[in-house]
N, C-alpha and C positions, 0 to 999 in steps of 0.2 A: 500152604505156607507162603505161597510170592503173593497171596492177595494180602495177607499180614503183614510182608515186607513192604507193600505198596502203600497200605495206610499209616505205617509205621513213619512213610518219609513223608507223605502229605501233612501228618498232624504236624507235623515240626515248621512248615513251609505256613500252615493257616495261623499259626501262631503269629510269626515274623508280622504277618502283615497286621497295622493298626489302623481304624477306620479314620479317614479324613476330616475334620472339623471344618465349618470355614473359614474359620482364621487358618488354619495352615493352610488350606487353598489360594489362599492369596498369598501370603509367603512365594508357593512354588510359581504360581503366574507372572511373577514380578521378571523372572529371570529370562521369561518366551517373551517374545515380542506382541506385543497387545493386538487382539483380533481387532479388525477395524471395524464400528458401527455403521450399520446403515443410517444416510444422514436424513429418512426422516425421525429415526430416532434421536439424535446429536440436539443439545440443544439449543434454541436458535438466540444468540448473542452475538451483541456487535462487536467486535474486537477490531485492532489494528488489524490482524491476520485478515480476516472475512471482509473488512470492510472493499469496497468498492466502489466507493464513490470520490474518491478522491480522480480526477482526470489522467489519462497515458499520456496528455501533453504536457503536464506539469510535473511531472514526473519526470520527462527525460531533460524537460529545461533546468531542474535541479542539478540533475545530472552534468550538463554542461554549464551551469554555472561553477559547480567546482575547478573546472578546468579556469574559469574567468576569474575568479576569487577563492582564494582555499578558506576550508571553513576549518572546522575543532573536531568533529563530532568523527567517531571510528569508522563509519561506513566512506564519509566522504575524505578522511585521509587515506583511505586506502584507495580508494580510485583516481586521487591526484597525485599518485605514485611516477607520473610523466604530464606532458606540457597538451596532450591529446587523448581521445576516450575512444575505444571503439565499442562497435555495435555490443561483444559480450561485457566488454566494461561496464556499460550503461543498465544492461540485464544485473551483473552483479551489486550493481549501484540498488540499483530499485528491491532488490530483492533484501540486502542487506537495511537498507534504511527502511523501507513501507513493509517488508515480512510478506510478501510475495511470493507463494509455491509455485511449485512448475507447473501444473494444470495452466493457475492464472495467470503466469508467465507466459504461456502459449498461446491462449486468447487475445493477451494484449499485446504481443509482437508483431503482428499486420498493421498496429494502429502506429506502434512503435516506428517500423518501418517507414509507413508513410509519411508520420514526420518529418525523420531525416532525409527524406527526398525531398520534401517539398524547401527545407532549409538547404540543401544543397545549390537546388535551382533557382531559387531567390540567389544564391550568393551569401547568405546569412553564416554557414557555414562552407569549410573547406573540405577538402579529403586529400591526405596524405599521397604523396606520388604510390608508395607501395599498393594500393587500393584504386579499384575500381568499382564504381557503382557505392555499394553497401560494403562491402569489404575493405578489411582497412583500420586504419585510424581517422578521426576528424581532431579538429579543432577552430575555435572562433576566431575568426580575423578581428585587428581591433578595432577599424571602424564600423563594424558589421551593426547592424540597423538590433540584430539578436543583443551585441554587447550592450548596446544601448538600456535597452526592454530589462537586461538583467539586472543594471545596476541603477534602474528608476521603479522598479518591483521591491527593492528593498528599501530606497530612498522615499518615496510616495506619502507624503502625509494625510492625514485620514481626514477629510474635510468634515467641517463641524456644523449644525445649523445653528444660526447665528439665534440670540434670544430676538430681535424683531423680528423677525422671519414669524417666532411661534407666537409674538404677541397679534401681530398683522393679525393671524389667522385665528387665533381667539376672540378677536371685533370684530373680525368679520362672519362668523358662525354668532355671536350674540347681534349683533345685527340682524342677519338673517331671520333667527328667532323671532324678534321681534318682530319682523314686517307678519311673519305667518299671524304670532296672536294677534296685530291688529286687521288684519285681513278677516283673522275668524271672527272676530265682533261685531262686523258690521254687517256679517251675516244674517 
């Protein structure tokens, strides 16, 4: 009789359950957080995100141009929220605008680093009295040799080759031609 009673509750429990499609398996997945691929699996595309070739010295000169000239754009109004940037300012600068994860965030921080030393000890930039070494706030002095570089980086006209420059060198490659075939025929 309790082996009756046993299969009496199982049949009701095998019923409930409905086998999975998978479309509804994606339905439920959506709501866990995504298993991460192995990235020789991931496909390989260039995106902002992955890219890496853009320089960590241009990158933080952006960064300190906003302090020099305020721009439009949401990453750099939020980081000229005051008159100087410090070191995590500059991390959320870069991160916000180039799409920088922490991984690459942590690779490019020693490079990070040494540039703002090396513009500290030029004098190119300052450090706020609160701050010693790295710590701290900075900001650009006006006559600093850096203000300069920032605002003839954007001013810089794109120099053009002139059309005799290309004609010079079009007579002078038919020129050249020429001495060769008369060269060959008196061979």
């Amino acid at each position: 009789m309790e082996s009756e009673n046993n299969m009496d509750d199982k049949a009701p429990l095998q019923s409930q359950f409905v086998p999975i499609t998978p479309k509804d398996s994606l339905s439920s997945v959506d709501s866990e957080p995504p298993i991460p691929f192995p990235k020789k699996l991931l496909p390989k595309t260039r995106t902002l995100a992955t890219r890496k070739s853009i320089p960590t010295k241009t990158m933080v000169r952006e960064a300190l141009k906003t302090i020099a000239k305020p721009k439009e754009t949401a990453a750099e109004r939020a980081s000229r929220q005051r008159k100087t940037l410090s070191l995590r300012g500059i991390q959320q600068f870069m991160a916000l605008k180039y799409f920088i994860t922490n991984p690459d965030m942590k690779s490019r921080m020693p490079h990070v680093k040494k540039y703002l030393k090396d513009l500290l000890d030029n004098g190119q930039l300052k450090s706020v009295k609160s701050g010693a070494g790295l710590t701290g706030s900075f900001w650009v002095p006006a006559r600093s040799q850096l203000q300069k570089d920032l605002q003839n980086v954007k001013n810089k006209p794109k120099a053009r080759k002139s059309l005799k420059s290309k004609q010079k060198r079009k007579g002078h490659k038919a020129r050249r031609g020429g001495v060769k075939k008369a060269l060959s025929r008196h061979k």
